[in-house]
C-alpha positions as CSV (number, residue, x, y, z in Angstrom):
1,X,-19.1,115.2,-8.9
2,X,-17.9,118.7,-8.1
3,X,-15.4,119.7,-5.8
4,X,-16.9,120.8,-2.1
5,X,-15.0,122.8,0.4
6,X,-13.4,120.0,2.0
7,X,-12.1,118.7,-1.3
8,X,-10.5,121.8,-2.3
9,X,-9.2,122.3,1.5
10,X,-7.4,118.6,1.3
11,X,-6.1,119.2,-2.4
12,X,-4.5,122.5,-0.8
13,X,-3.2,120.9,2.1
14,X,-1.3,118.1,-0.3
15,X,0.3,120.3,-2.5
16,X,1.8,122.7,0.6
17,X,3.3,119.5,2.0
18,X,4.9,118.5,-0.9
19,X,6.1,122.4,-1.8
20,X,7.4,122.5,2.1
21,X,9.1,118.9,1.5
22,X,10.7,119.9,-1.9
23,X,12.1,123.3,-0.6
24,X,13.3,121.7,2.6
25,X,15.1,118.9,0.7
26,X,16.4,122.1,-1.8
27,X,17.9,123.5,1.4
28,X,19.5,120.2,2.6
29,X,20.7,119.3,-0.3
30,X,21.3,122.1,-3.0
31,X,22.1,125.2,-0.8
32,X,24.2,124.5,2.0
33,X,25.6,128.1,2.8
34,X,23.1,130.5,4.5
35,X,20.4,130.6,1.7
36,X,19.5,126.9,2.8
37,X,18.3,128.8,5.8
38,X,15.6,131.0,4.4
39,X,14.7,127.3,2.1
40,X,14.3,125.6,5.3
41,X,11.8,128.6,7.2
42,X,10.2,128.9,3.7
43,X,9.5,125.1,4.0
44,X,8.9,125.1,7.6
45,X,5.9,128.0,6.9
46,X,4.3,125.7,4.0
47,X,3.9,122.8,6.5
48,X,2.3,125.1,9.1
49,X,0.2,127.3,6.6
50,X,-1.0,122.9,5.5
51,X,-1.5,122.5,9.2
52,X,-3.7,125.1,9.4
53,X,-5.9,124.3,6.0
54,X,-5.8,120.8,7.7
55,X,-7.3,122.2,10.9
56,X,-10.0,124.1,9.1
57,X,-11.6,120.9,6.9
58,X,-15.4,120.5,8.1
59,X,-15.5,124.1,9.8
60,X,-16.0,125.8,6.7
């Protein structure tokens, strides 16, 4: 049972979400001032880089 394309794809795709939810919360939460800014578009990038590995699962 090895990992195919689509397997590695959707593992990838997890663990951006969860990076872009834990640096969105750091900016919410833990830097308020204007560093929570470059969090949030850091976080914001993970979710759309995920979107993207998303959107290629099956095409590979």
């Amino acid at each position: 049972m090895g990992m195919n394309k689509n397997t590695v794809l959707a593992w990838a795709t997890f663990i951006m979400i969860i990076m872009g939810i834990i640096l969105i919360g750091l900016a919410i939460y833990r830097y308020a001032d204007v560093a929570g800014w470059g969090f949030a578009a850091v976080g914001i990038g993970f979710f759309s880089i995920a979107w993207v590995f998303n959107a290629l699962k099956g095409r590979m």
